[in-house]
N, C-alpha and C positions, 0 to 999 in steps of 0.2 A: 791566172791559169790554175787549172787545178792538181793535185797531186799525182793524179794519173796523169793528165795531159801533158806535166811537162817530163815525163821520162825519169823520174826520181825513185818507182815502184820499180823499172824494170832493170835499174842500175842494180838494186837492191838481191832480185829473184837473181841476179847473175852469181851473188857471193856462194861460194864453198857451204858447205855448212859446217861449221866446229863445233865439237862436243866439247864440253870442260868438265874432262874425268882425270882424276888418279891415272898416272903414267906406271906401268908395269913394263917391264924389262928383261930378256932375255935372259937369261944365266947359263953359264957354264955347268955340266952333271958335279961338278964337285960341291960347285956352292949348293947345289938342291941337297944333294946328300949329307953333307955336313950340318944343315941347317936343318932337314927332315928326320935322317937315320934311317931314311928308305934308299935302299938299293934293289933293282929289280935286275939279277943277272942277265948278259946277252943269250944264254944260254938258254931261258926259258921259255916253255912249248907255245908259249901265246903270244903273250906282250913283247912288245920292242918301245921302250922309249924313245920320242921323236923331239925332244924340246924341253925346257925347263925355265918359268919363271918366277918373277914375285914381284910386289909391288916394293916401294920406296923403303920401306919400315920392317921386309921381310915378315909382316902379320900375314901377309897370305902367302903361299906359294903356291905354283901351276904345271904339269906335268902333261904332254900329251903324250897318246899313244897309239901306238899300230898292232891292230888285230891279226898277227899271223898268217892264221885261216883262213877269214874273211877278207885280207885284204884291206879291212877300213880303218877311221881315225876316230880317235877317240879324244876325251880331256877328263881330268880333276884337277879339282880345286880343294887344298889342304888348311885347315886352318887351327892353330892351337883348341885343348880341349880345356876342361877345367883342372888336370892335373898341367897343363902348358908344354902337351907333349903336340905333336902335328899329326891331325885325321883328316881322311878325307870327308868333306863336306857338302861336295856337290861332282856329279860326273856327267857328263855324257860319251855316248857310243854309236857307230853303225853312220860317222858321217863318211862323206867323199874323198874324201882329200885332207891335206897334212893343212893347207893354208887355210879350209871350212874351219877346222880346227881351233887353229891358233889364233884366230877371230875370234869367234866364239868362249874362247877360253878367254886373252886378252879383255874382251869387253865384261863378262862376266866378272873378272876378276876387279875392274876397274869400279864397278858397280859396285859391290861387296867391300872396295875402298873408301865410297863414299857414304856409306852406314856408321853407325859408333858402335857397332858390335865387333869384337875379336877374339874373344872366348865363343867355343859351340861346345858346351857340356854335351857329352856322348850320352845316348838313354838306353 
C-alpha cells in the first residue's frame, strides 16, 4: 500500500506545527529598567508602557507600547550598541491590540535570537 493510501500523510498534516526559536520571556518594569536605564514616566503626553521583555541572555530586550492618542500598540526591540549601552533597534507602530503586539514583538525578538549578532553599532 502506498504512503498516502495507508493514512500515514494525513496522521502527519494533523500535527501542530512548532517553531524552534529562542524563548523570550515576560519581565517585570523593574528588570526592564534596571537592565535598559529607560524609564518612560506614567505621566507622559503619549506613550504608556504595556509589557516588558527579553530573551534568555538579556542580549535583547522588548517594550510594548500604547499610543495615547491614537489608541494603538506599538513595540521595540533594544539591543546593546558598540559602547554596550541598550538602543533601540527595531520598532513598530499603528497596530490593533496589545496581544498584535506582543506577537509580534515576541517573535521578532525570538528571530534576532537566533542570529550571532548582539552588538548594533549606532550610525
Amino acid at each position: 500500500m502506498s504512503e498516502l493510501g495507508s493514512g500515514s500523510l494525513s496522521r502527519h498534516a494533523r500535527r501542530p506545527l512548532t517553531l524552534n526559536l529562542p524563548r523570550t520571556s515576560e519581565r517585570g518594569e523593574g528588570h526592564f529598567q534596571a537592565a535598559s536605564g529607560i524609564v518612560i514616566r506614567e505621566s507622559h503626553p503619549v506613550i504608556e508602557e504595556g509589557g516588558w521583555f527579553s530573551d534568555e541572555t538579556d542580549a535583547f530586550l522588548g517594550v510594548l507600547t500604547r499610543d495615547k492618542i491614537d489608541d494603538d500598540w506599538g513595540y521595540a526591540v533594544l539591543a546593546r550598541d558598540d559602547y554596550f549601552r541598550f538602543r533601540a533597534i527595531e520598532n513598530e507602530v499603528s497596530l490593533e491590540s496589545q496581544y498584535k503586539a506582543r506577537m509580534k514583538l515576541q517573535f521578532r525578538m525570538a528571530q534576532l535570537c537566533g542570529s550571532p549578532q548582539r552588538i548594533f553599532p549606532q550610525k
